[in-house]
N, C-alpha and C positions, 0 to 999 in steps of 0.2 A: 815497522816495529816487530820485535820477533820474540819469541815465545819467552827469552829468559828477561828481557826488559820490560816485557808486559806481565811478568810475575813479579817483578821488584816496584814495580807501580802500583801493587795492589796492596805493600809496606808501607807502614808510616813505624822510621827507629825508634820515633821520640813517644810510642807509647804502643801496646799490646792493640791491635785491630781489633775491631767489633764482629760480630757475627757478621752481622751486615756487609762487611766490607770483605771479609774469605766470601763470604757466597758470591757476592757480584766480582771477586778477582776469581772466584773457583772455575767460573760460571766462561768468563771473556778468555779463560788460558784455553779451558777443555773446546770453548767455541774455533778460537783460531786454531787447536790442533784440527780439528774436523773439518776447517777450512780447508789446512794442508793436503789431509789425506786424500778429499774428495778431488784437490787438486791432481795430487801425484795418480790416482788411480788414472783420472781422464786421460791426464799425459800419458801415462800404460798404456788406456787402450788403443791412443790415436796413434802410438810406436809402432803397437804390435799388429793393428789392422795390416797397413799398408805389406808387411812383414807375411802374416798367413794370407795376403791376397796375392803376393809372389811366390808365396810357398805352394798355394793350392796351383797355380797357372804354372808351373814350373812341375808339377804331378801331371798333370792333364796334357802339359806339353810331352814327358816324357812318355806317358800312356799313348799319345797320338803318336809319338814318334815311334815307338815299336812297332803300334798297327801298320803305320802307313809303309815300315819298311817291311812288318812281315805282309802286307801285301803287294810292294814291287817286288818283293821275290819270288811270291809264288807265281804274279803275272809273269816275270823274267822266265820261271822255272814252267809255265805253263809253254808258254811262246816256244821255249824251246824245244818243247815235247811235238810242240803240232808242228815245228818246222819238223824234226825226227821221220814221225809218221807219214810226211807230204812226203818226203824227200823216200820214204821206205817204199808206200805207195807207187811211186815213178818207177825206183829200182824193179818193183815185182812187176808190174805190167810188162818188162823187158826178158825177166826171167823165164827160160824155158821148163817148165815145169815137168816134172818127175811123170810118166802116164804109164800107166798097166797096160801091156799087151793081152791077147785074149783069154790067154790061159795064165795069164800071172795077177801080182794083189800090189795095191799099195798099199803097205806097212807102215804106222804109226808107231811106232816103241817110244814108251814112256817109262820112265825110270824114277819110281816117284818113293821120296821119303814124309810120311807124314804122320803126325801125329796121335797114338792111341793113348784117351783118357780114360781111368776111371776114376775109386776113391782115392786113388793113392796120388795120384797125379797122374802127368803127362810123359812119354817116351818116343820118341821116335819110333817110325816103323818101316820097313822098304816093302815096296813091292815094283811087280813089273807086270803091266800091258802091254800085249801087242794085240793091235786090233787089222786086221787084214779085209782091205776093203778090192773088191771084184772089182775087175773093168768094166762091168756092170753094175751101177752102184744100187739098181734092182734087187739082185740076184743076194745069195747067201752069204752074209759076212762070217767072219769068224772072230772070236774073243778068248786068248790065251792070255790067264791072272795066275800070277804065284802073289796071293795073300801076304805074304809073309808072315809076318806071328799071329796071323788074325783068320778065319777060319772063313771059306767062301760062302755066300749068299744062298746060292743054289745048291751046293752039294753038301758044305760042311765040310770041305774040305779045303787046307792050305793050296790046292793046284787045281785048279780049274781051266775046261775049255769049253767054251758055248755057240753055239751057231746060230743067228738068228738072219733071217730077211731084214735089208734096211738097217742092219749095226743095230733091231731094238732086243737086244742080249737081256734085260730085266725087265719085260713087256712091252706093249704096246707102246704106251707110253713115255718110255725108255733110250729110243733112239740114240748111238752114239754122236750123232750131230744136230740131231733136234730140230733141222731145217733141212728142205729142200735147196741145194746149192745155186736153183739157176731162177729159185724165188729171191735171192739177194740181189738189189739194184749195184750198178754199176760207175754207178756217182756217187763219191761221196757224203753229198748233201740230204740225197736223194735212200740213201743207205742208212744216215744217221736219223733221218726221218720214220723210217722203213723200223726201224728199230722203235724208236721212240713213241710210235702209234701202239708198238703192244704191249706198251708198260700194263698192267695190271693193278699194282701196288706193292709188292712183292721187297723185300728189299729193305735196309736200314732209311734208303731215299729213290727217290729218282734217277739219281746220277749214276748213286750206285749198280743198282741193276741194271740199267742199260750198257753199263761196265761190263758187268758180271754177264749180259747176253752174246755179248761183242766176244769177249775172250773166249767164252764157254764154247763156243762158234769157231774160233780161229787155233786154241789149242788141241783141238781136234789134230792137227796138223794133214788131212786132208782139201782142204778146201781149196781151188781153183783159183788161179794168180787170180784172172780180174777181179772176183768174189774178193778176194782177199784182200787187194788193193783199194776197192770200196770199202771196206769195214776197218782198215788202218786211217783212210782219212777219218771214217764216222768217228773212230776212238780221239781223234785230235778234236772232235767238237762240244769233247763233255764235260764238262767243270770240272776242276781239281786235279785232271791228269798233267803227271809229271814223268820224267824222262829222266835214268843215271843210266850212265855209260859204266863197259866195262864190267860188268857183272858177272857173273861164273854161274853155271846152272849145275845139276848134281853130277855131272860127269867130267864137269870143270873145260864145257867151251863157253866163249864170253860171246857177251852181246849186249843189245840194250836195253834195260828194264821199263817199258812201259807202266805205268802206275799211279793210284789216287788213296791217299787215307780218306775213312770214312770216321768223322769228326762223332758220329752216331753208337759210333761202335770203337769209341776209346780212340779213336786216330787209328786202328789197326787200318795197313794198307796191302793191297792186293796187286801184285805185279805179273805181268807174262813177259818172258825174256823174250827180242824178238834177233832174225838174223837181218840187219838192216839193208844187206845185197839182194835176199832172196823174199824177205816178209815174213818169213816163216819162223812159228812160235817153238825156240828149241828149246823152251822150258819154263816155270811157272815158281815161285815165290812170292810167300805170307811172311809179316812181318810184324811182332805185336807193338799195338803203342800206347802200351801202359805193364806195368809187372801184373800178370796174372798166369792161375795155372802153374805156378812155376817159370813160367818166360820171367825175362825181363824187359826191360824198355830196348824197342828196335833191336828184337831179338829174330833170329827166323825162326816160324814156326814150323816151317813147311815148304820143299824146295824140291824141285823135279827139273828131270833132263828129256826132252822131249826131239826122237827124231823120223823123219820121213824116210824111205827107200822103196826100193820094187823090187820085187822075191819072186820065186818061180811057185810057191806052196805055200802050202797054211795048213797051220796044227790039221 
């Protein structure tokens, strides 16, 4: 029976209804409409369940499927970095390396543009190092800096040249390589260990700084093939590094950018170009990952060309 025959049933033509008879017709229409509604609602929800339980599993799929692809890519993108470094490793062990005779330097020249901030923002800045190390790595090094628009440490002045025992040009503690070259092990495993024992705390993470000790180390661009070839493999053992090819350093020779974003510090990543024949770091790029300062997203913030040679002099 439905709502307009059970309201003509609650009529009699043949004479005006009683109180009586509207309240108990008023009473049985308003009942089967609230029958209805409670009907139609359940039906609703039993629609709509099924419907936001594919909707929600269809979110979580798509969520999983990002992660899971952005993490076979970064495995892909990692793998390929530590094949890089293995294969860079082999090459340098082969490499006849660059040596100072007794009266001459190995020379370092670093060609470095990098960042001067204050309130106003950020500007690019050029400078250039040459650090001239003895065939005696004892004996007296030398440190010739054109500041560029920035005023030297020691003098106050745009051009500086310093001499110090052991490359420490800014104290004792200062040393341009920070390490003893023939305290580096000679195994990779064994070198990424060697590293990783002096973590301190230092650093946005762990990973990071043992990053940041390895390259601080190797952009030196002195360091000795096997030294070197040990701390190319350690670099292939550290989470997060990745590997682009073809990169242009400030003087514009290409090679390949070893590198890790630190997830701690905005995704900004930290790269050393390396020469993949020789091992040797010919130059260095930062990279922001996020607009700040005036950068923008995977902007360079900071890029240097970095080369080795042997000279007869030093400043």
């Amino acid at each position: 029976m439905d709502e307009l025959t059970l309201l003509r049933n609650t009529r009699d033509d043949s004479r005006e209804p009683s109180p009586t008879a509207l309240t108990a017709g008023r009473a049985a229409l308003l009942g089967r409409i609230a029958d209805g509604d409670a009907t139609a609602q359940h039906r609703k929800k039993r629609a709509w369940t099924p419907r936001l339980t594919w909707a929600a599993a269809g979110v979580a799929a798509a969520i999983t499927g990002v992660l899971v692809v952005g993490n076979v890519t970064l495995s892909a993108q990692s793998a390929y970095a530590s094949d890089v470094l293995r294969s860079a490793a082999i090459q340098t062990i082969q490499y006849a390396d660059l040596m100072a005779g007794s009266d001459q330097y190995l020379r370092s020249h670093t060609h470095a543009r990098w960042g001067v901030c204050d309130e106003t923002g950020c500007k690019p800045n050029d400078q250039i190092l040459d650090v001239y190390m003895p065939a005696d790595p004892g004996a007296e090094w030398t440190l010739y800096r054109d500041w560029g628009n920035m005023s030297g440490v020691l003098t106050g002045e745009s051009i500086e040249t310093t001499r110090a025992v052991d490359g420490q040009f800014y104290g004792p503690d200062s040393s341009w390589v920070n390490v003893v070259f023939t305290d580096i092990p000679l195994d990779g495993a064994a070198a990424y260990e060697w590293i990783d024992a002096q973590y301190n705390g230092g650093s946005a993470s762990r990973d990071e700084n043992n990053f940041v000790r390895i390259t601080d180390i190797l952009r030196s661009g002195l360091v000795p093939a096997p030294q070197r070839a040990a701390l190319l493999d350690a670099l292939s053992r550290i989470s997060g590094v990745t590997a682009t090819d073809n990169v242009a350093n400030l003087d514009g020779v290409t090679g390949i950018a070893i590198g890790r974003n630190e997830m701690l510090r905005a995704g900004e990543r930290q790269e050393i170009i390396i020469d993949p024949d020789t091992g040797l770091v010919i130059g260095e790029r930062a990279m922001s990952g996020t607009t700040l300062f005036g950068w923008g997203l995977s902007e360079e913030m900071s890029l240097t060309a970095i080369e080795t040679t042997v000279v007869d002099t030093a400043p």
